[in-house]
N, C-alpha and C positions, 0 to 999 in steps of 0.2 A: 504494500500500500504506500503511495507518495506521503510519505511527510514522516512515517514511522520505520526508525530500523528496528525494530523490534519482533519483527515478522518475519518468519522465514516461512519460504516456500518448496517444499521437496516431493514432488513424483514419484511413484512407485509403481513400476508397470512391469505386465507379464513378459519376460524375454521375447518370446513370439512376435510382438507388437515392439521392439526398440526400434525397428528399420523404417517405421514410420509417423513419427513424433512431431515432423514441422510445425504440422499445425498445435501440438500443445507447446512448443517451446520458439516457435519464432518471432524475431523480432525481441526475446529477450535472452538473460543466462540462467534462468531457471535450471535445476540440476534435477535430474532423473535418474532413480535405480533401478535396477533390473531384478526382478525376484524371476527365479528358475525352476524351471518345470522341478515338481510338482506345485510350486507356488504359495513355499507356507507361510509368507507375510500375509499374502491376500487368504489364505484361509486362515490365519491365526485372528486377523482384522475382521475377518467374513464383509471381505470387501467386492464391490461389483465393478463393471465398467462406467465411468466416470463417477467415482462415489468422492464424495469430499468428507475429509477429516479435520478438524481444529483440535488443538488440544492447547492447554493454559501454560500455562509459563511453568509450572510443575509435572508439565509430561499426561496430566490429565485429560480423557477423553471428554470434551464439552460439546461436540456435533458431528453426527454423521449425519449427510445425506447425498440420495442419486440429484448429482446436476444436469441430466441428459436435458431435462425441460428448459436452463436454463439458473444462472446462479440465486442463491434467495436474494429477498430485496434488501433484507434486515444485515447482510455480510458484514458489512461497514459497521453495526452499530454493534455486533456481535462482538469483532474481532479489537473494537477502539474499549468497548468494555473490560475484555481481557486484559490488554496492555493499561488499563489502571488500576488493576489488582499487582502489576508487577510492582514489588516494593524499590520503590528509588534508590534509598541510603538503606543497606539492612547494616547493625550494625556489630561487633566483632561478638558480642555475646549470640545475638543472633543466627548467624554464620556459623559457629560454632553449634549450635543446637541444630540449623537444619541439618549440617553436617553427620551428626550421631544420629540422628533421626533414620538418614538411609541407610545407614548400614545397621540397623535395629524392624524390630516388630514385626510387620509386612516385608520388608527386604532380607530379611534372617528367616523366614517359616524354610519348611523344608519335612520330607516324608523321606526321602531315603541320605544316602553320605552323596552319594551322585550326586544331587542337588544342591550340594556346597563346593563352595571353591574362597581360597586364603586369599586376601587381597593385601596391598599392603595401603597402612592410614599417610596421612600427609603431615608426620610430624616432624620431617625435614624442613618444612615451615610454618612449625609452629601448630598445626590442627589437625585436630586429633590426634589417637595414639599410633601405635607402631604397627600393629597387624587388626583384621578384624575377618569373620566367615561369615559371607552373605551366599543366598541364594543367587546361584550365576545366572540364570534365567533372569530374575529380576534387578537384578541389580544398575543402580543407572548413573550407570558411566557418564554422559555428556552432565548430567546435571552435579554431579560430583566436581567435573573439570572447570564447569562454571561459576562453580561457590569458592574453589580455588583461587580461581582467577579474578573473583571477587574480595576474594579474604586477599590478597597481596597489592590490590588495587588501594584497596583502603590502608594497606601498612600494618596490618593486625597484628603479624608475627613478633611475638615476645621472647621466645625460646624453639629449640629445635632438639630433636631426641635421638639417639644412636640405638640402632635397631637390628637384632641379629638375621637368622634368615627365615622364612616364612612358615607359619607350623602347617601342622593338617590339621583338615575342615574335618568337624563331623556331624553329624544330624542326630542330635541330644534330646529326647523328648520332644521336636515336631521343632528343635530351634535349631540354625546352625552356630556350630561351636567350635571353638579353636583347642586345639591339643597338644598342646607342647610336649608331652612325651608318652608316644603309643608305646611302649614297652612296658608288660604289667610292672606294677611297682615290686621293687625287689625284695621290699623292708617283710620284718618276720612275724609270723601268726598274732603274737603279744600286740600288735597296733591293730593289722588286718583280721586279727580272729579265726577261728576252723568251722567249718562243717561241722551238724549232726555224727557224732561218732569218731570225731576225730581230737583228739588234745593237742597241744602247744606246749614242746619237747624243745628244751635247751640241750642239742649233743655236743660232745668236747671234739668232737671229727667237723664239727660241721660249724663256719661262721658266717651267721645271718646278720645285717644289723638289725638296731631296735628303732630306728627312725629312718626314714625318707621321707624327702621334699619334692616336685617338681620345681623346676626352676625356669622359669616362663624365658628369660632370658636369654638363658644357651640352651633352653630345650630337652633339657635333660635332666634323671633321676640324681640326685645329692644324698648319702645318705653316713650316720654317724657309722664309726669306724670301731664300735664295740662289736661285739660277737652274741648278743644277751635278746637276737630278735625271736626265735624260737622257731621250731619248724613243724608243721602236722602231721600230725602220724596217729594211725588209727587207736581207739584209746586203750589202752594197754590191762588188762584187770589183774590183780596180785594173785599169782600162780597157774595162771593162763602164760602159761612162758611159750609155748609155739601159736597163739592168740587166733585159735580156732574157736572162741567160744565158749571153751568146755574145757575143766580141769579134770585131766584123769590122770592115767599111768604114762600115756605119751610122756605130760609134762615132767615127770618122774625121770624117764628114762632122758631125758634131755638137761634137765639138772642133773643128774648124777654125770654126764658126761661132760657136762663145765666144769664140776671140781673135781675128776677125775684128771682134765686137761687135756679130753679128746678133741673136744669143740669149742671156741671161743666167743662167748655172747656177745652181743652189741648193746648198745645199752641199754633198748628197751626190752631185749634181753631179760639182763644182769637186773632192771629196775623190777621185773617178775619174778625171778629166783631167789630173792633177798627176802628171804618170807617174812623173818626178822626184822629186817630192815637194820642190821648192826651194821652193814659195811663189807660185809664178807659171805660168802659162797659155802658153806659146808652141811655136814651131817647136819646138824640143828633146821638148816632147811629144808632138808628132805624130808626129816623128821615134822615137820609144821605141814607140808606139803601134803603128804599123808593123809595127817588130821582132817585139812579140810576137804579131801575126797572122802573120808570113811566120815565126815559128817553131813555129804552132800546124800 
């Protein structure tokens, strides 16, 4: 429209029909795209031959209609309407909120991890953060580059942030989410806990830690350097030493062969065969062992 730059004009026609365009584009430099057989702009738009679209300064669909009869009367007053919704001065606080805006809510929904993709934020000048996972479908790039170019226009930027390299997307409850470290955590039962049937077993063979972090940062697991995180193992019951369930003579014959020093327990083992619990392997245990089969 004369007198407004704030309108832009863009085409969108079936490949079939690019060889013959004069008449939509002579006489000016209107720009025209070509959607290719099978044609999924115009079927994602459910658009026809000569249909017009407007949309607001936020990417929003405000009119369709076929102009084959001729354009509406009302165009002029439609499109001068829109351009004073367009805010003038937005300002840094502003900018900043539309900003987080698109890459939340509606621009984050998502149903499977397919539908996310990591982007990186623009806090090399100043706005937003470092990474964010929006739905790639939706996500709107031009109006992103425009709030950009908006926020440096004005001189907003107060600071700027160092940013490592981009995590994975995933689709967290119907959001998409960022994931700085896919590798289960490493950290031991005593934080994460066990299964139905299972205890949290400190062995002297084996160093788990007691704590892990992610670290959004570098992307990775951080975890303390003790050995005290504990590992699961099915639960062990005193004199159930081969942990079938059931104390009988088995468990007999396999105690008498640890302190005979045919076989060497492990320690959920040794933690079964200590019927006592004094610290040591011997008669006294087999002795207890016994007992509690001839009392079962």
């Amino acid at each position: 429209m004369q007198g407004y730059d704030q309108v832009k004009l863009i085409g969108v026609g079936k490949s079939q029909h690019m060889s013959s365009l004069s008449n939509w584009t002579g006489g000016n430099n209107a720009p025209v795209c070509a959607d290719n057989s099978p044609y999924p702009i115009w079927t994602d738009w459910d658009a026809s031959q000569r249909d017009l679209f407007i949309l607001d300064y936020e990417g929003n669909l405000v009119f369709h209609e076929n102009v084959t009869g001729g354009l509406p009367n009302n165009l002029n007053i439609i499109i001068i309407d829109l351009i004073s919704q367009i805010p003038e001065n937005m300002t840094c606080d502003e900018i900043t909120e539309t900003y987080e805006n698109f890459h939340t809510g509606e621009y984050a929904t998502c149903e499977f991890d397919n539908d996310c993709v990591a982007v990186w934020g623009h806090c090399d000048v100043g706005l937003g953060g470092c990474h964010y996972s929006v739905n790639e479908e939706d996500y709107p790039q031009d109006e992103i580059n425009n709030l950009v170019n908006t926020w440096n226009d004005e001189e907003c930027m107060t600071w700027v942030c160092d940013c490592t390299a981009e995590p994975y997307a995933q689709c967290i409850n119907g959001t998409c989410t960022s994931a700085y470290c896919m590798g289960e955590n490493p950290v031991g039962c005593f934080q994460m806990g066990c299964d139905e049937g299972y205890e949290c077993i400190v062995l002297e063979e084996e160093c788990v830690p007691s704590s892990c972090f992610c670290d959004g940062f570098y992307g990775d697991w951080f975890c303390t350097e003790d050995c005290g995180g504990g590992t699961c193992y099915p639960t062990q019951v005193l004199g159930d030493i081969n942990n079938d369930t059931q104390i009988n003579v088995l468990d007999v014959v396999l105690l008498v062969g640890f302190i005979l020093g045919n076989e060497v327990p492990d320690d959920l083992q040794y933690f079964s065969s200590d019927i006592n619990s004094d610290g040591h392997l011997n008669v006294l245990d087999v002795v207890s062992l016994v007992g509690i089969i001839l009392n079962n």
